[in-house]
N, CA and C atoms of all chains as a GROMACS GRO file, in nm:
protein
  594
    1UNK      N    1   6.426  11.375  10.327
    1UNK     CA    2   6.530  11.479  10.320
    1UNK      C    3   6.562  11.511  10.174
    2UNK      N    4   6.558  11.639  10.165
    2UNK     CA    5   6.606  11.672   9.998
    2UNK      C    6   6.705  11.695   9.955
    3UNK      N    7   6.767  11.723  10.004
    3UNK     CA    8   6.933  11.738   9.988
    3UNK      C    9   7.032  11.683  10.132
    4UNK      N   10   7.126  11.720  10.041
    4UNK     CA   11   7.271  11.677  10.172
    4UNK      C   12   7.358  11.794  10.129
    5UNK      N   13   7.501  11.803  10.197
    5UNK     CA   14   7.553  11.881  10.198
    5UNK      C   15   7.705  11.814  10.233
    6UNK      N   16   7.807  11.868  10.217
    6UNK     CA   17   7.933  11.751  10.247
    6UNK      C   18   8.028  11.858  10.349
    7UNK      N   19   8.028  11.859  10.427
    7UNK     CA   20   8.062  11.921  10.516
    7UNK      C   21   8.197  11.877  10.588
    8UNK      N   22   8.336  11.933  10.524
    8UNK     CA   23   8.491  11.904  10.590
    8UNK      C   24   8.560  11.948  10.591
    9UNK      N   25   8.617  11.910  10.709
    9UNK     CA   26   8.764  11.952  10.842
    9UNK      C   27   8.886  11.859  10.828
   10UNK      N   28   8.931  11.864  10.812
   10UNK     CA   29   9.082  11.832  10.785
   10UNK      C   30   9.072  11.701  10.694
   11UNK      N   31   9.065  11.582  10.713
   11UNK     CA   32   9.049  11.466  10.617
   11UNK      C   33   8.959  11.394  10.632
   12UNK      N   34   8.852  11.467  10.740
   12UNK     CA   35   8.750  11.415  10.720
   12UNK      C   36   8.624  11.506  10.663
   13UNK      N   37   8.466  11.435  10.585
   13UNK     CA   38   8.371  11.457  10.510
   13UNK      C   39   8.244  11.446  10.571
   14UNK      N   40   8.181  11.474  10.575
   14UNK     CA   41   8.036  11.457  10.682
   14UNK      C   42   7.919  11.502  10.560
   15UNK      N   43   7.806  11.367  10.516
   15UNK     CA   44   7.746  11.387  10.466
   15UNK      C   45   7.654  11.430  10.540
   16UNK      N   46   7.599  11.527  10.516
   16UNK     CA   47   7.465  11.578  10.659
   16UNK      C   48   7.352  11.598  10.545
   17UNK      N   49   7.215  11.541  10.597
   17UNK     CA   50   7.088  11.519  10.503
   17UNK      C   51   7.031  11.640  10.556
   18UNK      N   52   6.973  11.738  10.515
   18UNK     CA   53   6.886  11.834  10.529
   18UNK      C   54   6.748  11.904  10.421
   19UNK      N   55   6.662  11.951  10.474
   19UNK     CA   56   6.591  12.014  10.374
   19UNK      C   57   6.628  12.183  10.398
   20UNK      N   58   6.530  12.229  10.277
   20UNK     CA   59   6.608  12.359  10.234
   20UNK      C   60   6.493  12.474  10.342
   21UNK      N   61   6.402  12.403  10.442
   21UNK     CA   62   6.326  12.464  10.530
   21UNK      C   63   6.400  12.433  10.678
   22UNK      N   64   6.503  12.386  10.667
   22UNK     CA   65   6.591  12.412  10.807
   22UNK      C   66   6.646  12.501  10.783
   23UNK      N   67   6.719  12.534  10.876
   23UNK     CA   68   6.806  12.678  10.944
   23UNK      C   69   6.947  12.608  10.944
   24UNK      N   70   7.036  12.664  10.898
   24UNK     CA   71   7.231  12.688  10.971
   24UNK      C   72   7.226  12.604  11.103
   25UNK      N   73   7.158  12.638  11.230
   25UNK     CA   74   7.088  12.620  11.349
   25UNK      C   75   7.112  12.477  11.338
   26UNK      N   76   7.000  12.408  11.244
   26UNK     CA   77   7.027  12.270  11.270
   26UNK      C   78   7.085  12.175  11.232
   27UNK      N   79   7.174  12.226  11.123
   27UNK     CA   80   7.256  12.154  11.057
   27UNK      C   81   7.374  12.132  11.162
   28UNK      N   82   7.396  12.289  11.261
   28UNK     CA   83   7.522  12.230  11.338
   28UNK      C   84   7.429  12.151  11.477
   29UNK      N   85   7.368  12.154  11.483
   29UNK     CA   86   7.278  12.032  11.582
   29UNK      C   87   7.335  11.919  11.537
   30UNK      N   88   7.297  11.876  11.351
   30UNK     CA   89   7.324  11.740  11.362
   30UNK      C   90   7.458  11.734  11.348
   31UNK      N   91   7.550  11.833  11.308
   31UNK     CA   92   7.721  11.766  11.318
   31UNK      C   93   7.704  11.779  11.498
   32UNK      N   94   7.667  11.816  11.563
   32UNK     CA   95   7.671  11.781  11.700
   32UNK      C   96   7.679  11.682  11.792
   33UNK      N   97   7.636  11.616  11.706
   33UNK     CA   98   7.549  11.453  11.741
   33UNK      C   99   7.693  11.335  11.673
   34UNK      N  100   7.730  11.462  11.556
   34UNK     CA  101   7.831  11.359  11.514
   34UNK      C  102   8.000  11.344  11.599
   35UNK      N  103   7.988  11.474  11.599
   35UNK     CA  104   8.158  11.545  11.652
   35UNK      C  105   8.108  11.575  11.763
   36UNK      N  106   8.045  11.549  11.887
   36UNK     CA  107   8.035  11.603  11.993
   36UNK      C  108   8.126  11.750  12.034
   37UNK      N  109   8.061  11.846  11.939
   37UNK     CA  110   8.139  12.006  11.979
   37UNK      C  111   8.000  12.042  11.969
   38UNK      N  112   7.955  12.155  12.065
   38UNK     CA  113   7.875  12.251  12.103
   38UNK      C  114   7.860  12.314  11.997
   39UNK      N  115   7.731  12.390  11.968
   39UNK     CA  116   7.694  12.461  11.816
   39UNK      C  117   7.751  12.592  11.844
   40UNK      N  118   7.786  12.628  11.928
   40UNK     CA  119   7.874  12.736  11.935
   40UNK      C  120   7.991  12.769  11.901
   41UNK      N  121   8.050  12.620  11.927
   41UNK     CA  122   8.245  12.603  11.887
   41UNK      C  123   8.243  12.579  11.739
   42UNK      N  124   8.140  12.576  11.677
   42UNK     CA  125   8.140  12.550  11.518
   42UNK      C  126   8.091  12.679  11.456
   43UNK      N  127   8.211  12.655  11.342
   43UNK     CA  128   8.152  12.821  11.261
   43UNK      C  129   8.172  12.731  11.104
   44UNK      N  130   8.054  12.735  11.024
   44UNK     CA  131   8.063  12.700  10.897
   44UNK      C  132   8.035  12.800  10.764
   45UNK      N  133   8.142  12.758  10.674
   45UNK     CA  134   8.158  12.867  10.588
   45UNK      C  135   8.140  12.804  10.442
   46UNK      N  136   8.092  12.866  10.388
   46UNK     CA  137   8.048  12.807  10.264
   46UNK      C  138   8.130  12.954  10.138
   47UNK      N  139   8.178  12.879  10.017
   47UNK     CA  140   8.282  12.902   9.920
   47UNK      C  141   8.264  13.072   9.918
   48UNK      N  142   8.410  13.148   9.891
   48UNK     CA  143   8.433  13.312   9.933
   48UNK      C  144   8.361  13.349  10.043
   49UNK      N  145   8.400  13.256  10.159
   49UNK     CA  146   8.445  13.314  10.280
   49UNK      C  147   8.310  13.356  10.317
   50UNK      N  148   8.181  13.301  10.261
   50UNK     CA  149   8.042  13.363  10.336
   50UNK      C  150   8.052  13.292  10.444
   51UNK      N  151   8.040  13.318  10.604
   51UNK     CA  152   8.010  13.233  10.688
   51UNK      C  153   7.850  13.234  10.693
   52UNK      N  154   7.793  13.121  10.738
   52UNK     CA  155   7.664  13.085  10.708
   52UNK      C  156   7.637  13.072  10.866
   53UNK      N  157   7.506  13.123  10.914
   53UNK     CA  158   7.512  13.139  11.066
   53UNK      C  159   7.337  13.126  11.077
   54UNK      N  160   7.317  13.130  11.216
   54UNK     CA  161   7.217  13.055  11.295
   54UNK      C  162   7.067  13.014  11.234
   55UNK      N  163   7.011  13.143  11.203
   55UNK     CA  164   6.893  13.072  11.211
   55UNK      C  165   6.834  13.136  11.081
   56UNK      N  166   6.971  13.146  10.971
   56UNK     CA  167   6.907  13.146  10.824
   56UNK      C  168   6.872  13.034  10.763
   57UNK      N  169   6.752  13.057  10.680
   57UNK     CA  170   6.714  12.946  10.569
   57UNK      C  171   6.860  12.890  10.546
   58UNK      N  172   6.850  12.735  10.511
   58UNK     CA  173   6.950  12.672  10.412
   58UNK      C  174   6.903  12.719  10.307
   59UNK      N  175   6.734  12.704  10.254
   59UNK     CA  176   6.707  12.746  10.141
   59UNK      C  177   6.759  12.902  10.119
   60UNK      N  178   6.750  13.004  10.172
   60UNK     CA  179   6.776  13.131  10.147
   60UNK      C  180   6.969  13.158  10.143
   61UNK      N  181   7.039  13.062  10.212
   61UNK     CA  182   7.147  13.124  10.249
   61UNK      C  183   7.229  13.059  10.130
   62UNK      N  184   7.187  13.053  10.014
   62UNK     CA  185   7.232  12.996   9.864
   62UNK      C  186   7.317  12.817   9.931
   63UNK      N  187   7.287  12.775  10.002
   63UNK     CA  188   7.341  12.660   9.992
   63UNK      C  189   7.245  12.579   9.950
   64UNK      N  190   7.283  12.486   9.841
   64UNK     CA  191   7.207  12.375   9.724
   64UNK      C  192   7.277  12.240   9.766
   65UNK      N  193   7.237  12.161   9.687
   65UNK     CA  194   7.244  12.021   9.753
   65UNK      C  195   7.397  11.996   9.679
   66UNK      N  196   7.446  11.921   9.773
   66UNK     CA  197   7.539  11.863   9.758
   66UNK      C  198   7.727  11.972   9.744
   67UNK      N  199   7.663  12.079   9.848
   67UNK     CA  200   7.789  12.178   9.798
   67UNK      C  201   7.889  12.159   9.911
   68UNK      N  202   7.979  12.190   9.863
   68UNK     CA  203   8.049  12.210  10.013
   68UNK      C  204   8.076  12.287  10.083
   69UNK      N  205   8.083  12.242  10.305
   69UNK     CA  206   8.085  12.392  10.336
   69UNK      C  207   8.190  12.333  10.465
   70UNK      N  208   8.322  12.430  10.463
   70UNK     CA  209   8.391  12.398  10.560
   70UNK      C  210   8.342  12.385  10.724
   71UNK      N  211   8.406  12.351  10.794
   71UNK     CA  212   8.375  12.356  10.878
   71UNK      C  213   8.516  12.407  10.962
   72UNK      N  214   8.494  12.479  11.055
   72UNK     CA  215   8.582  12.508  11.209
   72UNK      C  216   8.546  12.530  11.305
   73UNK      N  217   8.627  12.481  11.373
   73UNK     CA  218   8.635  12.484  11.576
   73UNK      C  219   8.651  12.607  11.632
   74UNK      N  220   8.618  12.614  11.731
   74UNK     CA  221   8.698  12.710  11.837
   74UNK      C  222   8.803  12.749  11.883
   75UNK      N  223   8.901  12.788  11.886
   75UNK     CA  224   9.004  12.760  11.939
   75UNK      C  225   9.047  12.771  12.116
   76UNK      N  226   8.965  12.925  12.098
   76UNK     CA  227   8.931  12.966  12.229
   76UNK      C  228   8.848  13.071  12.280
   77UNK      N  229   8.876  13.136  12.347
   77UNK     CA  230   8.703  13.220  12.355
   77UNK      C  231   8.664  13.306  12.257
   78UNK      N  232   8.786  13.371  12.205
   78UNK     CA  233   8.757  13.480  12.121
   78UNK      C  234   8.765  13.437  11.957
   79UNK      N  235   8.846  13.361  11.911
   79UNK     CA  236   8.924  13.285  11.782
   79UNK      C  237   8.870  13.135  11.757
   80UNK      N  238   8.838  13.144  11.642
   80UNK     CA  239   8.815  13.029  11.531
   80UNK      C  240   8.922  12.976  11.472
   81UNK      N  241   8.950  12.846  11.513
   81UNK     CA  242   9.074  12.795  11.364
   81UNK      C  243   9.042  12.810  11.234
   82UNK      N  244   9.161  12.858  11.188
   82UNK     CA  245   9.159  12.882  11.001
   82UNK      C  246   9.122  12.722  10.947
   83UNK      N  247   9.033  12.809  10.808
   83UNK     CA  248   8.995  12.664  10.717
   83UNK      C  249   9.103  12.532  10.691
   84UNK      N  250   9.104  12.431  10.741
   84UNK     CA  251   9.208  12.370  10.713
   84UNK      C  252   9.098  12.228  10.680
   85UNK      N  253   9.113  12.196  10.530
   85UNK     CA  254   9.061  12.074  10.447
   85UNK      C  255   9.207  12.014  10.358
   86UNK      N  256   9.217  11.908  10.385
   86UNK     CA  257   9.337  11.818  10.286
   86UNK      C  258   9.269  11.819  10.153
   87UNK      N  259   9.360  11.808  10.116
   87UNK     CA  260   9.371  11.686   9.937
   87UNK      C  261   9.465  11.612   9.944
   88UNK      N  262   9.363  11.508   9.878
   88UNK     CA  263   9.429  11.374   9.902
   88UNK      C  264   9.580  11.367   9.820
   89UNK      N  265   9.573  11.455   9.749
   89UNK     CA  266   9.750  11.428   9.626
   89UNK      C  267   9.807  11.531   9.683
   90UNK      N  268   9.786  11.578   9.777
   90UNK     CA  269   9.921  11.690   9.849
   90UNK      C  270   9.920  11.648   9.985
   91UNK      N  271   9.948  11.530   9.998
   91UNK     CA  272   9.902  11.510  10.190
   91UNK      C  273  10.026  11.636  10.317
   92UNK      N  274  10.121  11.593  10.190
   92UNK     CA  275  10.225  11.660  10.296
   92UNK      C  276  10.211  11.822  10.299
   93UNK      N  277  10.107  11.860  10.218
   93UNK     CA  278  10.157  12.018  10.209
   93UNK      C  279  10.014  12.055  10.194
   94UNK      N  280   9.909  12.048  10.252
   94UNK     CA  281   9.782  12.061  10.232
   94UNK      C  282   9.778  12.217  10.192
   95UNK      N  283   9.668  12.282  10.132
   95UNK     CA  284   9.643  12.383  10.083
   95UNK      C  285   9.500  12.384  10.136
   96UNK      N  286   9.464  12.504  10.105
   96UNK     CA  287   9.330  12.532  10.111
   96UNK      C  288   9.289  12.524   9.963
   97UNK      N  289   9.113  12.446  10.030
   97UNK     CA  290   9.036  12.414   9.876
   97UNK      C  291   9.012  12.555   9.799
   98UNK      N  292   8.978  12.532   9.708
   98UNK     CA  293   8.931  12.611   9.583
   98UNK      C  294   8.860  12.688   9.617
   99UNK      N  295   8.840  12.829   9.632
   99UNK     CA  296   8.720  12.912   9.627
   99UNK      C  297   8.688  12.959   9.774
  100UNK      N  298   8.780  12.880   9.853
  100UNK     CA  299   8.752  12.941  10.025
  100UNK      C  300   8.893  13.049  10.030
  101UNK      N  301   6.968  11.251  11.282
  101UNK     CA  302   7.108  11.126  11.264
  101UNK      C  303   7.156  11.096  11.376
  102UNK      N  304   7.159  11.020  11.425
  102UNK     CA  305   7.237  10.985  11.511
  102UNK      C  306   7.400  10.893  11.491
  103UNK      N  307   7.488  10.894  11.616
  103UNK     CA  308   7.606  10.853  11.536
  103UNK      C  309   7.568  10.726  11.476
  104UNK      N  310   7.506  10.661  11.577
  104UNK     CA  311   7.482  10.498  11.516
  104UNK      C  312   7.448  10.443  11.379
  105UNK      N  313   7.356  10.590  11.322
  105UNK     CA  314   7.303  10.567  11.214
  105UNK      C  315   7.396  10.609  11.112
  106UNK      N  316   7.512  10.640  11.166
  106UNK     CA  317   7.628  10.638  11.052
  106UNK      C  318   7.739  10.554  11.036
  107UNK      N  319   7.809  10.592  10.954
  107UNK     CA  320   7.905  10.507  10.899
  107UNK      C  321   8.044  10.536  10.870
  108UNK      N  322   8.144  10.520  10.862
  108UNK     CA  323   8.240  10.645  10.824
  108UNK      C  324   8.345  10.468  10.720
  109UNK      N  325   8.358  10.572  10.592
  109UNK     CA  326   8.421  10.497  10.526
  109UNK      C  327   8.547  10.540  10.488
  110UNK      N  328   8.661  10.462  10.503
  110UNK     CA  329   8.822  10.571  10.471
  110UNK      C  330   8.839  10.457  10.333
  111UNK      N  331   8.942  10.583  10.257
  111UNK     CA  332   8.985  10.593  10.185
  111UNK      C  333   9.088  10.536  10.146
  112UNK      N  334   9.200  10.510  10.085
  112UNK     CA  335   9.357  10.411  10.056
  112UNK      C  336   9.403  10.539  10.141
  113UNK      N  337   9.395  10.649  10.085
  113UNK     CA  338   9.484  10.788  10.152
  113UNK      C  339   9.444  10.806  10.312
  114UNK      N  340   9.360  10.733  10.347
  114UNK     CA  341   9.339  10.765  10.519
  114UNK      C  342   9.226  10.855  10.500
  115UNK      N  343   9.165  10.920  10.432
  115UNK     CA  344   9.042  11.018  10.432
  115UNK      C  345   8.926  10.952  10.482
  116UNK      N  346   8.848  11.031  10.594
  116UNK     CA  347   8.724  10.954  10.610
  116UNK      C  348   8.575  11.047  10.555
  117UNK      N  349   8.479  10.977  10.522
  117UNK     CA  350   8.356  11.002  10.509
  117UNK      C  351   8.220  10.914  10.539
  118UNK      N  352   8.191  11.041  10.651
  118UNK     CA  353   8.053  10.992  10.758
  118UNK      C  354   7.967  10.972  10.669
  119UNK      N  355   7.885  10.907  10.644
  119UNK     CA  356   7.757  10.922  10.588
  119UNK      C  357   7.654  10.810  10.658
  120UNK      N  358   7.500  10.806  10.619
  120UNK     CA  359   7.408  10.760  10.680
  120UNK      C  360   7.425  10.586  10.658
  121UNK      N  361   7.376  10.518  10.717
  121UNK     CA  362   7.389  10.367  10.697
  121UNK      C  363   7.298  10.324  10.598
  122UNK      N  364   7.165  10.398  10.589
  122UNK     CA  365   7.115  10.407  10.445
  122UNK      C  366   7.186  10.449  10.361
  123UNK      N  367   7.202  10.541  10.352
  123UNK     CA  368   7.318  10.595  10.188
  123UNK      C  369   7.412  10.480  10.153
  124UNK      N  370   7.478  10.427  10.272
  124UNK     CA  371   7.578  10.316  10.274
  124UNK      C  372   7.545  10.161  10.188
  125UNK      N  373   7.452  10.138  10.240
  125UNK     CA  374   7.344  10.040  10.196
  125UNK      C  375   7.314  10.032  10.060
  126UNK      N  376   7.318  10.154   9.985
  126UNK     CA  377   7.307  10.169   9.834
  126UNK      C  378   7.367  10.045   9.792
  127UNK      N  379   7.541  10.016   9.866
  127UNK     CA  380   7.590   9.895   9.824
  127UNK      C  381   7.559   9.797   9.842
  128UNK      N  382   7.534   9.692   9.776
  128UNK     CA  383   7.540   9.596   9.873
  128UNK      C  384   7.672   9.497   9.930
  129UNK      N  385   7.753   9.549   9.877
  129UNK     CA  386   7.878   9.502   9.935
  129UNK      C  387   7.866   9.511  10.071
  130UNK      N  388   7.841   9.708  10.114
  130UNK     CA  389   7.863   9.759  10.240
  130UNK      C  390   7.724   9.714  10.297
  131UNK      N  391   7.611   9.652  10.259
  131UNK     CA  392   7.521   9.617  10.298
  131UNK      C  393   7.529   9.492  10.380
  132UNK      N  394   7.592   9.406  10.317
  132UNK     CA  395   7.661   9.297  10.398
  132UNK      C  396   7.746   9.259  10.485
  133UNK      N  397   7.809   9.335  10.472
  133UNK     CA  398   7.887   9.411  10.631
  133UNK      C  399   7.829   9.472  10.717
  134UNK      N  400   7.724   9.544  10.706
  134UNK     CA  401   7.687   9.583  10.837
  134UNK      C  402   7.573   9.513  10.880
  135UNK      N  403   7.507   9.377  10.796
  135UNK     CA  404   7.405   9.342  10.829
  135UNK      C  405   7.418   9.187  10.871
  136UNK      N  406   7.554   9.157  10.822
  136UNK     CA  407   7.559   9.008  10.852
  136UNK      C  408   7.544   8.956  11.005
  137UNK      N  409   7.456   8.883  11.063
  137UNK     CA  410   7.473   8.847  11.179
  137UNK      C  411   7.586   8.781  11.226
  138UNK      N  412   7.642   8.808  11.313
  138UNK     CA  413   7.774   8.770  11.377
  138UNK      C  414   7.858   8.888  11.375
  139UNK      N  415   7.805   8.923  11.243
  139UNK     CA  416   7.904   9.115  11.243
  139UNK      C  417   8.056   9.111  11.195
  140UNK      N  418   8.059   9.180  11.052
  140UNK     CA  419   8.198   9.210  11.059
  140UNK      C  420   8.212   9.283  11.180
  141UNK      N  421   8.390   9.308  11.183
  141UNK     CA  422   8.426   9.421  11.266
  141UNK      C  423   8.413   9.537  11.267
  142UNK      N  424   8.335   9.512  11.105
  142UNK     CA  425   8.308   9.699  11.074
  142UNK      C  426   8.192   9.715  11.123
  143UNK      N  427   8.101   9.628  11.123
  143UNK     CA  428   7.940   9.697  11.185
  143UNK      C  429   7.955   9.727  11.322
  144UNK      N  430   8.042   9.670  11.395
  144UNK     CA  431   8.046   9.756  11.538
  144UNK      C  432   8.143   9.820  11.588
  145UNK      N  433   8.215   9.866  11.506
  145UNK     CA  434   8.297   9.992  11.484
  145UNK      C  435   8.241  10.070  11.378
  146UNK      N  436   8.157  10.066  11.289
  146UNK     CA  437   8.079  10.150  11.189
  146UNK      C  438   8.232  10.221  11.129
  147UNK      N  439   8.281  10.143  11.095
  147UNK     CA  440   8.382  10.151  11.006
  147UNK      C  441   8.440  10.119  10.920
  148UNK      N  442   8.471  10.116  10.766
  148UNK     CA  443   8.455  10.012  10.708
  148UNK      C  444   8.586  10.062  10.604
  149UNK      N  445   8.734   9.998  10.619
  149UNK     CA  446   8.842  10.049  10.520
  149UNK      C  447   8.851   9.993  10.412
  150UNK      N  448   8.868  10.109  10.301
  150UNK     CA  449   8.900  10.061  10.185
  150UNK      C  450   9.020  10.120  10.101
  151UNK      N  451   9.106  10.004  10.122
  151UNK     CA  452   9.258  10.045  10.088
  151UNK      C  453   9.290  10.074   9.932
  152UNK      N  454   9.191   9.993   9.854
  152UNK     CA  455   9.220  10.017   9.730
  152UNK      C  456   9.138  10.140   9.635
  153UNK      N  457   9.047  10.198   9.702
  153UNK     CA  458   8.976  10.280   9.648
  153UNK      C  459   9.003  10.468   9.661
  154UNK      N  460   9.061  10.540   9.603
  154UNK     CA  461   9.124  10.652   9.655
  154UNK      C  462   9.032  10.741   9.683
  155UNK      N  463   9.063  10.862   9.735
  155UNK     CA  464   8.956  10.930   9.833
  155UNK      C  465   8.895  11.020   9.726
  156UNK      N  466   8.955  11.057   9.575
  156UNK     CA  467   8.862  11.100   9.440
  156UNK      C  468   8.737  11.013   9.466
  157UNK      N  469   8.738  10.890   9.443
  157UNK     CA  470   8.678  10.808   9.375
  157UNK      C  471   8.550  10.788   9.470
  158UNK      N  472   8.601  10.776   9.620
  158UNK     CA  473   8.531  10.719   9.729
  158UNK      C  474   8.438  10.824   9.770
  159UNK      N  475   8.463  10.979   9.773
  159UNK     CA  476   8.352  11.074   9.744
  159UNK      C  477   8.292  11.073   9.628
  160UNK      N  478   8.286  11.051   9.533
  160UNK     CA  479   8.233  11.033   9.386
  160UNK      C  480   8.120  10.918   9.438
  161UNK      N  481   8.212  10.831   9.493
  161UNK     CA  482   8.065  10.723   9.540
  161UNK      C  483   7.992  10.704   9.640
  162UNK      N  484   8.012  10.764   9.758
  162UNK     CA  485   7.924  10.843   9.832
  162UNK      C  486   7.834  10.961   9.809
  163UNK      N  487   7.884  11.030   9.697
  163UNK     CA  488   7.748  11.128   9.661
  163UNK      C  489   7.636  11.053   9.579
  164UNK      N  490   7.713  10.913   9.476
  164UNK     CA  491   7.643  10.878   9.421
  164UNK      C  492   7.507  10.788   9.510
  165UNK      N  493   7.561  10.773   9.651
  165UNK     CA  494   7.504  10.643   9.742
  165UNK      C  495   7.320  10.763   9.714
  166UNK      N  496   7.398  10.908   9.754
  166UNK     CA  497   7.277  11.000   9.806
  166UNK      C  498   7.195  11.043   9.699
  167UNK      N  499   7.264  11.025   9.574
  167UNK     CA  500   7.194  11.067   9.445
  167UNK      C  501   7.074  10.936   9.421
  168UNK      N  502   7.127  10.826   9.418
  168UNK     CA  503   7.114  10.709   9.438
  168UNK      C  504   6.930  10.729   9.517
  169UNK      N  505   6.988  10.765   9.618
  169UNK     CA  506   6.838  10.727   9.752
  169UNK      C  507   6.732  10.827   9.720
  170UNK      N  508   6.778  10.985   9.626
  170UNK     CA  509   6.719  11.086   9.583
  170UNK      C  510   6.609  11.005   9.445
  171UNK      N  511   6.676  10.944   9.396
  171UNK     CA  512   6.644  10.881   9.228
  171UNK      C  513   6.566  10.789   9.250
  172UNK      N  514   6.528  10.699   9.342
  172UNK     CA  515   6.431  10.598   9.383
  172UNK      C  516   6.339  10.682   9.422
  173UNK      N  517   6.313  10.826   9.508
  173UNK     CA  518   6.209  10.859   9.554
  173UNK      C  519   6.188  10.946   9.463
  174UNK      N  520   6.228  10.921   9.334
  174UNK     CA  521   6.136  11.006   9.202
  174UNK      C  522   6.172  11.158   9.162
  175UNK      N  523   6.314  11.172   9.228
  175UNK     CA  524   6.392  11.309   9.167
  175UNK      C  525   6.482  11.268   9.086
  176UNK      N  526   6.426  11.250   8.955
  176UNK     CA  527   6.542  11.232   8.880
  176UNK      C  528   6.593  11.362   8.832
  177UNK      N  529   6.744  11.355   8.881
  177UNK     CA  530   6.834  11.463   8.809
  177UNK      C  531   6.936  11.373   8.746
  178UNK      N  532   7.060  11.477   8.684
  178UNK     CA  533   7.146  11.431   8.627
  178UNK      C  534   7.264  11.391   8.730
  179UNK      N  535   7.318  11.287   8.739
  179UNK     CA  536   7.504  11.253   8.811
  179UNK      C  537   7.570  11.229   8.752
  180UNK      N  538   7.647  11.368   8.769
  180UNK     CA  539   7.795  11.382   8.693
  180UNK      C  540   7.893  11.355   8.660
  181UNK      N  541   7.992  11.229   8.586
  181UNK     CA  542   8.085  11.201   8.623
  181UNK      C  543   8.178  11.224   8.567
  182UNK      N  544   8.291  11.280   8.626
  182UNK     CA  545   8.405  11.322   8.536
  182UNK      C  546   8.489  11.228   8.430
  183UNK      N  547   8.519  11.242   8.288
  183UNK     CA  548   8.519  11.169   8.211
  183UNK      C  549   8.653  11.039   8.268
  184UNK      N  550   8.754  11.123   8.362
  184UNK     CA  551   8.870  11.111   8.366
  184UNK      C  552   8.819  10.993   8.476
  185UNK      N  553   8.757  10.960   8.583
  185UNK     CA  554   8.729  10.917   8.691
  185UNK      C  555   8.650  10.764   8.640
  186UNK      N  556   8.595  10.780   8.509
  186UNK     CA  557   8.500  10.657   8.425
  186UNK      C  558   8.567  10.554   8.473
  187UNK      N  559   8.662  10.488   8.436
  187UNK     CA  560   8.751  10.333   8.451
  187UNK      C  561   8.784  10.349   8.601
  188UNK      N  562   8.836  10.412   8.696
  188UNK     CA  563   8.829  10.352   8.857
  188UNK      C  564   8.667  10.350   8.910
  189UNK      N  565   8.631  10.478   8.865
  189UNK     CA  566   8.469  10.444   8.913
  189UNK      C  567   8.395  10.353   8.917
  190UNK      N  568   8.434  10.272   8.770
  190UNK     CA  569   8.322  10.137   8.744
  190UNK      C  570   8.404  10.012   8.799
  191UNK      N  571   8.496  10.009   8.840
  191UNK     CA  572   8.591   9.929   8.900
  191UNK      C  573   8.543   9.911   9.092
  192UNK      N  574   8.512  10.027   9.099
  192UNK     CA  575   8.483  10.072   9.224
  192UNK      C  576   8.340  10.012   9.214
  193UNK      N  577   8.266  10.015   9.121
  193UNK     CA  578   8.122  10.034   9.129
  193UNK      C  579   8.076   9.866   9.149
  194UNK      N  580   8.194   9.795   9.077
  194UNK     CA  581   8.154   9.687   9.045
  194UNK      C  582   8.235   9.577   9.161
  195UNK      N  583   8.309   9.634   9.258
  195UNK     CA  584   8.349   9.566   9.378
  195UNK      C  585   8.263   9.573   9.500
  196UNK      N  586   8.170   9.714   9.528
  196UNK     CA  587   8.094   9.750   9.592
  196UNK      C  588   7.949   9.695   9.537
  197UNK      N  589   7.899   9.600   9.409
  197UNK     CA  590   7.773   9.554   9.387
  197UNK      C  591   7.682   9.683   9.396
  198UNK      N  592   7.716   9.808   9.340
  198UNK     CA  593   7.643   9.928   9.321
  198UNK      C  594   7.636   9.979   9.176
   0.00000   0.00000   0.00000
């Protein structure tokens, strides 16, 4: 595997190993395996709000090793929950990270 | 990956981070925990808390686990460390046998 990617939802981080000849596709396969949610209930977004989707290159869809890319749920059929990632020195008042 | 083949390590702040049981292994602190026969409690909960290490520091050393496993198979790049992070890092580095 040539890279990883750090992939997080509220206070938690998910190192996921990939090469840059997989797809979006299988990256939410393997958080699948981790978080048992359907690749459907997951929408991942990588920094100014690009959402990164099915069956683009990792290599093509500018994600490089080691970047970070939020992750969110479903909420319900139609709606995605908003980006919500902690920092650790604001527990009580979390913000959204940098650049999402 | 499967879950088994991971690990999830928290932070003093409660933060967790999954990563592979190889990457983990970089340590050998955490190497000995999940390998000792009889089993900590962390190898079969694949969980392993660390109260004194803050969740800056504890991602800093989980990327390093992956930079780490990259640099043995002959990609050497550069790992970055912020100047400010130097003294908990090696504190960290040197409780974890990494």
């Amino acid at each position: 595997m040539a890279m990883h990617i750090r992939v997080k939802r509220e206070k938690t981080t998910y190192f996921v190993q990939c090469d840059p000849t997989e797809t979006i596709l299988d990256i939410k396969q393997k958080l699948h395996t981790l978080i048992d949610q359907p690749v459907n209930d997951q929408r991942l977004i990588i920094r100014n709000w690009s959402c990164i989707r099915g069956f683009q290159d990792i290599g093509r869809s500018k994600v490089e090793n080691d970047v970070i890319v939020a992750l969110t749920l479903r909420k319900d059929d139609t709606e995605f929950e908003d980006i919500k990632i902690n920092q650790p020195d604001e527990m009580h008042s979390p913000r959204e990270a940098d650049g999402f | 990956m499967k879950k088994e083949e991971t690990v999830k390590l928290i932070s003093a702040e409660g933060f967790e981070f999954v990563i592979s049981k190889e990457a983990a292994m970089v340590s050998q602190t955490i190497r000995n925990m999940l390998t000792s026969p009889g089993g900590f409690a962390e190898s079969q909960r694949g969980e392993v808390r660390f109260p004194e290490i803050s969740t800056v520091i504890l991602e800093k050393i989980c990327q390093y686990f992956y930079w780490s496993l990259q640099f043995v198979n002959g990609k050497e790049t550069e790992f970055h460390i912020e100047p400010e992070l130097t003294l908990d890092l090696m504190m960290a580095a040197n409780y974890l046998h990494t």
